[in-house]
DORO-898660 format. One record per residue (C-alpha): x, y, z; residue in three letters. Coordinates in steps of 0.25 Angstrom, whole numbers, plus 5000, padded with zeros to 4 digits. Each point is the difference from the previous one (the first is absolute). Layout:
N
XYZALA
...
***
This chain:
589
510749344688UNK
498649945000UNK
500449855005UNK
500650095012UNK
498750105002UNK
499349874999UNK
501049905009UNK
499550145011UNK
498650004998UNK
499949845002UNK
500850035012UNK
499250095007UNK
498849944995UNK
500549875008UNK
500450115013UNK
498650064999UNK
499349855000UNK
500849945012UNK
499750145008UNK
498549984998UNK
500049845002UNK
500850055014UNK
499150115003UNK
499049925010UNK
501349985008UNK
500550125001UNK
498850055006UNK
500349955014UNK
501450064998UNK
499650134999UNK
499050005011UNK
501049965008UNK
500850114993UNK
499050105004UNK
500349955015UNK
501450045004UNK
500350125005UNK
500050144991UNK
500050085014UNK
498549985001UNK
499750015017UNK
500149865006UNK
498649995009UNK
500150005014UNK
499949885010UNK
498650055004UNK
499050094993UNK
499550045013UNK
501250035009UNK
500950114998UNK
501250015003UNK
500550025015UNK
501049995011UNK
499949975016UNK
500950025011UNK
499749965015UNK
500750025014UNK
499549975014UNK
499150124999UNK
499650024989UNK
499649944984UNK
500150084988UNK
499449984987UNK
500550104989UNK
499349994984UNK
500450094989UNK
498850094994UNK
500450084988UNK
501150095004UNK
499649985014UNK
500449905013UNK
498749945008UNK
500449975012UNK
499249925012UNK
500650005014UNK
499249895011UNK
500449945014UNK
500949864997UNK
499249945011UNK
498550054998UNK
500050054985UNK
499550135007UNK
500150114988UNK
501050125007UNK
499350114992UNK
500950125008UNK
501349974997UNK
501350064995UNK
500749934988UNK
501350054994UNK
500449924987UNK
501450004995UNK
499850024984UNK
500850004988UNK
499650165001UNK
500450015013UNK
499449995016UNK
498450034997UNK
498849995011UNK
498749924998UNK
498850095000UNK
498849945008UNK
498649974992UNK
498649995004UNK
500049864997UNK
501049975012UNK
501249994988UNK
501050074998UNK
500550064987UNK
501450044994UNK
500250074987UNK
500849914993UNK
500650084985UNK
501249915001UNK
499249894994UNK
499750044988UNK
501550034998UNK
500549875005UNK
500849904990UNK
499049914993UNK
500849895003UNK
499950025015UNK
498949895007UNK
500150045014UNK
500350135009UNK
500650005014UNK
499950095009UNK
500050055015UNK
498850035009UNK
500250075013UNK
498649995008UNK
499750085012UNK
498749975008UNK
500050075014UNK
501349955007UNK
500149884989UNK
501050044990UNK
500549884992UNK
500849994986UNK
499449914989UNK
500949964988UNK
499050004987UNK
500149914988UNK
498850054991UNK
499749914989UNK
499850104986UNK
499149984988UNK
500549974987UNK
500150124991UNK
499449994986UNK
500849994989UNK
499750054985UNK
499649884992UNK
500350034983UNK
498949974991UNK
500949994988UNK
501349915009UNK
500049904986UNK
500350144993UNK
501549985000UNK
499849854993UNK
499550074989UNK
501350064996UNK
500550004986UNK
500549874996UNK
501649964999UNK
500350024986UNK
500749865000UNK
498749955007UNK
498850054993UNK
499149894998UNK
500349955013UNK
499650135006UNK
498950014993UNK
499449875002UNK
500250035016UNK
499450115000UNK
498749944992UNK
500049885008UNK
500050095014UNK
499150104994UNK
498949884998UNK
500449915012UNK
499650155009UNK
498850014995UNK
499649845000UNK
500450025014UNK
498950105000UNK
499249914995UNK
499450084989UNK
499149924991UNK
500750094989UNK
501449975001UNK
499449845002UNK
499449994986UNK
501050084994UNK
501249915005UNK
499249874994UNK
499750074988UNK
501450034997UNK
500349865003UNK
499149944990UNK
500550104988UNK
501449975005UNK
499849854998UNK
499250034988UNK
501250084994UNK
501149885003UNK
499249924992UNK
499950094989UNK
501450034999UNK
500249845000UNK
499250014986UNK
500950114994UNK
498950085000UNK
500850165005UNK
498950104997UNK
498849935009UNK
501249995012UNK
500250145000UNK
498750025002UNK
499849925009UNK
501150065008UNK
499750134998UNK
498549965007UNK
500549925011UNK
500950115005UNK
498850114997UNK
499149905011UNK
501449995010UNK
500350145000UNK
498750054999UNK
499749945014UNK
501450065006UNK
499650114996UNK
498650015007UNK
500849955012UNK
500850115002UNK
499150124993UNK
500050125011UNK
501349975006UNK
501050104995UNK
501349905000UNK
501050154999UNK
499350055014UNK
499749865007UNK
498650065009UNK
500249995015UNK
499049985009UNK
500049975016UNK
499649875007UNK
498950045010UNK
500149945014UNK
498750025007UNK
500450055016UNK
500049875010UNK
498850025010UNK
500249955012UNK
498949905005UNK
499949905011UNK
500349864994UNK
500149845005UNK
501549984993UNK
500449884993UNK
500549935013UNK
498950025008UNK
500650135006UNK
499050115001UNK
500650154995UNK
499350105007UNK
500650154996UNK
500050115012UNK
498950074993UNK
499149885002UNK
500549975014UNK
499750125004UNK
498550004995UNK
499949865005UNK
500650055014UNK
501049885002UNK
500749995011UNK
501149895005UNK
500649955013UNK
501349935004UNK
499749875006UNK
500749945013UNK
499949885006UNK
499649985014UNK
499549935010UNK
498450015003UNK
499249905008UNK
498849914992UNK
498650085001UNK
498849914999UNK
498750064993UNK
498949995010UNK
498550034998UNK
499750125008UNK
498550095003UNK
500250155004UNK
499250005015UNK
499950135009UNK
501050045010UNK
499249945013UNK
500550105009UNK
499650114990UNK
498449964997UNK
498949965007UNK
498549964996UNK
498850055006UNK
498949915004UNK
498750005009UNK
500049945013UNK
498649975003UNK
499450024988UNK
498950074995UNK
499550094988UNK
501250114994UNK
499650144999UNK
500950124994UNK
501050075009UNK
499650145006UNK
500850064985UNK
498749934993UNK
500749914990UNK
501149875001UNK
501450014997UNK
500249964986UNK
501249894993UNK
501250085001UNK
499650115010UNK
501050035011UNK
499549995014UNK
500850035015UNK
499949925010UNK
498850025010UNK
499250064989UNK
498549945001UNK
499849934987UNK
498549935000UNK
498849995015UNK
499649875001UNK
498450005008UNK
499849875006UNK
498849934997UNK
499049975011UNK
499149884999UNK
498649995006UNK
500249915012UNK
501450095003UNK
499150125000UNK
498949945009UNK
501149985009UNK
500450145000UNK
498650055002UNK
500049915013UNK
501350045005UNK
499650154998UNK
498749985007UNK
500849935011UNK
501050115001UNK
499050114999UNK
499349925012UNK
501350005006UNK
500450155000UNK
498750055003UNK
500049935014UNK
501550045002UNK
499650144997UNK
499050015011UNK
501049945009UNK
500850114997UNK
499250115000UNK
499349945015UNK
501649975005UNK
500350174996UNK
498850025008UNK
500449935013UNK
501650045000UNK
499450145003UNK
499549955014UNK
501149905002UNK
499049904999UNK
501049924987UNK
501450035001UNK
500750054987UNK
500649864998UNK
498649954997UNK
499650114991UNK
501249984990UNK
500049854999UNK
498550044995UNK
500650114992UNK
501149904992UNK
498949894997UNK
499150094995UNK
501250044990UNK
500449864997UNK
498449984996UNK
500050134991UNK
501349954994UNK
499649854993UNK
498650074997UNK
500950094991UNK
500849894997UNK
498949904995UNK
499350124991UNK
501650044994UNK
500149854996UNK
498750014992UNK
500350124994UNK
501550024999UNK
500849954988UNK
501449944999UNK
501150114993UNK
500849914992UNK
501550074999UNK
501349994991UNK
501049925010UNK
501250064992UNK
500450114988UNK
500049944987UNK
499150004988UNK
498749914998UNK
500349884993UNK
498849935000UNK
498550045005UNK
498749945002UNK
499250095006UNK
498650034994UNK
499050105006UNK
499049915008UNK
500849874999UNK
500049895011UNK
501549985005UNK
500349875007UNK
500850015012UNK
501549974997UNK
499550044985UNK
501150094992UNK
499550124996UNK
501250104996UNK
501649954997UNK
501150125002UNK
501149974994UNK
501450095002UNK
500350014984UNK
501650035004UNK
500149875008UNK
499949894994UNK
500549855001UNK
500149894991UNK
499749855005UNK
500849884992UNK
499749875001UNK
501449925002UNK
500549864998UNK
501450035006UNK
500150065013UNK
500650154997UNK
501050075011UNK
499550145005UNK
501450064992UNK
499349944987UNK
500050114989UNK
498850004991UNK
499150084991UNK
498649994995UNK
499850014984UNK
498850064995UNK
499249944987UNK
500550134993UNK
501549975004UNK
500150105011UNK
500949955011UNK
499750035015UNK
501049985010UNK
499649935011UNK
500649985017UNK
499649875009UNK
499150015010UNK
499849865003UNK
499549854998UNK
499049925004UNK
500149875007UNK
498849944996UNK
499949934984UNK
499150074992UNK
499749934987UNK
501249915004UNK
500850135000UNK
500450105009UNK
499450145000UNK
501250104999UNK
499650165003UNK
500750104994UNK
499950165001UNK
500150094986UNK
501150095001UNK
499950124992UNK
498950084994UNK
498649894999UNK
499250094990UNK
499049914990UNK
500149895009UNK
498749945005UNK
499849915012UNK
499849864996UNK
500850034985UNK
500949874996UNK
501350014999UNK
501349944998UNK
501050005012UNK
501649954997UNK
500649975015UNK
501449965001UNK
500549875005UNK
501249975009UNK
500749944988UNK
500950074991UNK
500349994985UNK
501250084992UNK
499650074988UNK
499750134992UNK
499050095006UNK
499250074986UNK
498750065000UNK
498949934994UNK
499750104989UNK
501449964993UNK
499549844999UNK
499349994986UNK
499149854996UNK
500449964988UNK
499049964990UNK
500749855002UNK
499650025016UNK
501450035001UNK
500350115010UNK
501250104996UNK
500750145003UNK
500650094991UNK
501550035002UNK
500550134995UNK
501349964995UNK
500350124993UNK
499650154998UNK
498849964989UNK
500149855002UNK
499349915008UNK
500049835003UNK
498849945004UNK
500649895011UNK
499149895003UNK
499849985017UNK
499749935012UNK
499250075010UNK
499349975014UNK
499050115005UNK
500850085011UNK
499050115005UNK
499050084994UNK
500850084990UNK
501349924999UNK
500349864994UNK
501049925002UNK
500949944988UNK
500749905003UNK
500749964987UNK
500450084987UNK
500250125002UNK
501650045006UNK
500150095011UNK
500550144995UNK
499150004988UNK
499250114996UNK
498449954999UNK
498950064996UNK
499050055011UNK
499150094994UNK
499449984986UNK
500449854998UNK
498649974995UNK
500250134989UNK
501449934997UNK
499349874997UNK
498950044991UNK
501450054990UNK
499949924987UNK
***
C-alpha cells in the first residue's frame, strides 16, 4: 500500500514538473485561446461608417442608414446631387407599407420597431421605395446594409472545464485543470501566478531528488508546499467569479459616426449630411464639338458713340457754371448742360488794338449818324429820296452792330457744355485755371455702354464668340464690333461690346478676353470650378461614382470661354463630375 501511494505521488510530482517546465509555452496558447470566438461582437469594417444601403434610377439617388429603431433616408437628383427635400416616399417593410416623414434637415425619417425584432443573424434588409416628386414617380429596390447585434459574452465560459473529474480519470483531471487554471492567468500576466509557477517548479525538482534519497517525510512536504504555491495562485485567478452562475456582461459597441474621410484607395466618402453642408453639386458630361478660343489681352474703353469729352476751343481762364460749383467724379450730367465759362484772355497789344478799332468805329457811327439824321431831314422836302435815307440807315446799323460785337468779345466768356448724357469720368477743372485750347476738361462716359478693345495675333471673323474674364473671375460676355487694319504692337486691335449688366467696371480696367477661332476641337465642356490643381501640379476632377463616393480622375484641359474649360482627355462622356464644391472635395483627408 505505501509502494503504491508512493509509485502516485512520484507520478504526479513528474506531471506537475513537466506542466511548469511547459508553462512559457503555453502562454501563446492561451492568448491565442482567448482569440476565437465566444460570441463576443466581431468590429466593424470601419469605425466611422455605419451601415447603409443606396439605390439609384435616372431621376433620382437614394441613400437609406439604420438609426436605432429608425430608417434615415436622403432623396437627391441622379444628375446634380440636388437634395428633393418635398417629397413622398412609401417603404414596403417587414411591418407593412409605411410613409417617410419629412425633417427640417431636408431627411426623411421612418420609424423602424422591426429592427430591434429582426433575427440576429440577419446582415442586410431589402426593401422597396416608391418616390413621388411632382409628376416624377419612380420605384427604387433598397438593400440596406444592417449592424451587427451585440451578443452576450460569459465571464465564467471556462466554468464548464471545471466539472468534476472522471472517476477513472482523476489525476488527469486534476492536473488539467491546475495547468489551465495557471496557464489563464500567466496569459494575464500576473507577476503572482509567474513566481508562483517557478516556485512550484524548483520545490518540484527539489522533491524528485529527495525521493531519489529515500527520504519520504521531506517529500511530502515538499509536495504539500508546491501544491499550496500552484493552487494558491489559481485561486487568486479566479476569486469573484462564481463558477455556479458564470457573470454576464455585454460587449459595448460605440455608434459609428459618420465623417467625411479619404478611403484607402484614394476614393473620398462624402456622407449626404456633408454633401449637403458642402452644397455639392454634379453634372453629366457630353462631348461635343466647340471651336478653339484664344486668350487675348483686352482694356475696357467707353462706347464712342455714347461719350464725349469737353474741351476749350480758344482757350482761356475756367470759371464755375451759373450753378456756382463743377460737376464732381461720378455726377450725372444731360446733354447740353453748361459745365465750366472759359473768359479768354486778352493781351496788351490785342487790347490796344481794340481800343483803336473802337475809337475808329465810334468815329465811324458818329459821321453815319449825321448823315442820317441830315438824309430824314431832306426826304421831307423831296430833296433825298427814300432810297438814300435807308442805305444810311442799314450802315449805321452795321457800324452799331461790330461796336457791340468788339465790347462782347472782350467781355463775354465761352459756355463749355456736356456734348452727350453720361457720367463724368474724369475732370480737370479748377476755379481760375488756364485751359489750353484743344485741352480736355471733363470725360462723360455712358456707364451702361461699355466696349472692350483686344489686341489679336489671329485675325477673328465678326461671328467669333467671346467673353472678357475679370481678375475676380467674373465672366462678361462680349459681341464683335470690329477690327482694325492697321498693326498695333504687331497686333491687331479687336473692339468688342459688353453685353449684359457693366456695374463695377471702370474704363481703362485690364481684362482677360477669350475669342473663338474658326477651328474646332471635340471634347467635354465643364465648368472651371470642377478642375482642381493637385499639389503635384497635376490638374483633376472628382467623379461621383456612387451615392457617397467619389474618384478623383486626372485631366487634360484647354481654356474654352470664360467660365468653361475644355477636357480633352480623362474623364468619359456620361460621367457625373463635380462642378460646385471640388476645391471643399479636395481639402478631404
Amino acid at each position: 500500500m505505501t509502494l503504491a501511494l508512493l509509485a502516485l505521488l512520484h507520478l504526479a510530482l513528474l506531471h506537475l514538473a513537466l506542466l511548469l517546465l511547459a508553462l512559457p509555452f503555453l502562454s501563446p496558447l492561451a492568448r491565442a485561446h482567448e482569440g476565437h470566438d465566444h460570441g463576443a461582437p466581431q468590429a466593424p469594417v470601419s469605425k466611422t461608417i455605419a451601415p447603409r444601403g443606396e439605390a439609384s434610377s435616372a431621376a433620382f439617388e437614394l441613400v437609406a442608414i439604420p438609426r436605432g429603431d429608425a430608417l434615415v433616408l436622403y432623396l437627391d437628383r441622379f444628375a446634380t446631387g440636388e437634395p428633393i427635400t418635398e417629397a413622398t416616399l412609401e417603404v414596403e417593410t417587414p411591418a407593412g407599407p409605411a410613409t417617410a416623414e419629412a425633417t427640417p434637415d431636408g431627411s426623411y425619417r421612418l420609424p423602424a420597431p422591426w429592427l430591434a425584432t429582426r433575427d440576429p443573424g440577419r446582415d442586410h434588409l431589402d426593401l422597396v421605395v416608391t418616390v413621388t416628386a411632382g409628376a416624377e414617380v419612380d420605384v427604387l429596390p433598397l438593400s440596406v446594409a444592417l449592424p451587427k447585434a451585440a451578443e452576450p459574452a460569459q465571464a465564467g465560459q471556462e466554468a464548464g472545464h471545471a466539472a468534476a473529474p472522471d472517476s477513472g480519470h482523476a489525476g488527469e483531471g486534476w492536473l488539467h485543470r491546475l495547468a489551465e487554471a495557471v496557464t489563464d492567468r500567466l496569459a494575464a500576466r500576473d507577476p503572482g501566478a509567474g513566481l508562483a509557477a517557478a516556485g512550484g517548479f524548483v520545490l518540484g525538482l527539489a522533491a524528485m531528488g529527495l525521493m531519489r534519497a529515500g527520504r519520504r517525510a521531506p517529500v511530502l512536504a515538499v509536495l504539500v508546499l508546491a501544491a499550496a504555491l500552484v493552487l494558491g495562485a489559481t485561486a487568486f485567478a479566479h476569486e469573484g467569479a462564481g463558477h455556479g452562475h458564470p457573470e454576464v456582461r455585454a460587449a459595448f459597441v460605440p455608434p459609428p459616426t459618420d465623417l467625411a474621410q479619404r478611403l484607402a484607395d484614394g476614393a473620398v466618402f462624402v456622407p449626404k449630411a456633408t454633401q449637403r453642408l458642402l452644397s455639392l453639386r454634379t453634372q453629366v458630361a457630353a462631348e461635343g464639338a466647340f471651336r478653339r478660343t484664344v486668350s487675348l489681352p483686352g482694356r475696357i474703353v467707353p462706347d464712342p458713340n455714347a461719350s464725349g469729352v469737353v474741351q476749350s476751343s480758344v482757350g482761356g481762364r475756367l470759371a464755375p457754371p451759373p450753378s456756382g460749383t463743377f460737376p464732381r467724379l461720378g455726377t450725372r450730367v444731360r446733354a447740353g448742360e453748361v459745365l465750366a465759362l472759359v473768359t479768354p484772355p486778352v493781351q496788351r497789344v490785342d487790347l490796344s488794338d481794340m481800343r483803336q478799332r473802337q475809337g475808329e468805329l465810334d468815329q465811324q457811327i458818329a459821321i453815319v449818324q449825321r448823315r442820317v439824321d441830315r438824309y430824314q431831314k431832306l426826304s421831307l422836302g423831296g430833296a433825298v429820296s427814300q432810297v438814300q435815307l435807308d442805305e444810311a440807315q442799314d450802315e449805321l446799323k452795321g457800324l452799331k452792330d461790330r461796336r457791340t460785337a468788339l465790347d462782347r468779345i472782350r467781355q463775354e466768356p465761352e459756355v463749355l457744355t456736356a456734348p452727350v448724357g453720361g457720367v463724368i469720368a474724369e475732370a480737370a477743372a479748377v476755379a481760375g485755371q488756364m485751359a489750353n485750347p484743344g485741352q480736355m476738361v471733363f470725360q462723360i462716359v455712358d456707364p451702361g455702354k461699355l466696349w472692350v478693345e483686344a489686341l489679336s495675333f489671329d485675325a477673328l471673323t465678326p461671328a467669333s464668340d467671346a467673353a472678357a474674364r475679370l481678375a475676380d473671375g467674373r465672366s462678361l460676355p462680349l459681341a464683335y464690333q470690329g477690327a482694325g487694319l492697321a498693326d498695333r504692337n504687331q497686333a491687331i486691335p479687336v473692339q468688342f461690346a459688353i453685353q449684359g449688366g457693366t456695374e463695377g467696371l471702370r474704363v481703362g480696367q485690364f481684362v482677360t478676353v477669350l475669342a473663338a477661332t474658326d477651328a474646332e476641337r471635340k471634347g467635354l465642356a465643364l465648368p472651371r470650378a470642377s478642375v482642381v490643381r493637385t499639389a503635384n501640379g497635376q490638374d483633376v476632377v472628382y467623379a461621383h461614382t456612387g451615392a457617397e463616393r467619389y474618384e478623383a480622375r486626372p485631366v487634360r484641359v484647354a481654356p474654352l470661354d470664360g467660365t468653361r474649360v475644355l477636357v480633352e482627355a480623362g474623364v468619359t462622356p456620361g460621367t457625373r463630375v463635380v462642378v460646385q464644391g471640388a476645391e471643399l472635395l479636395d481639402q478631404v483627408r
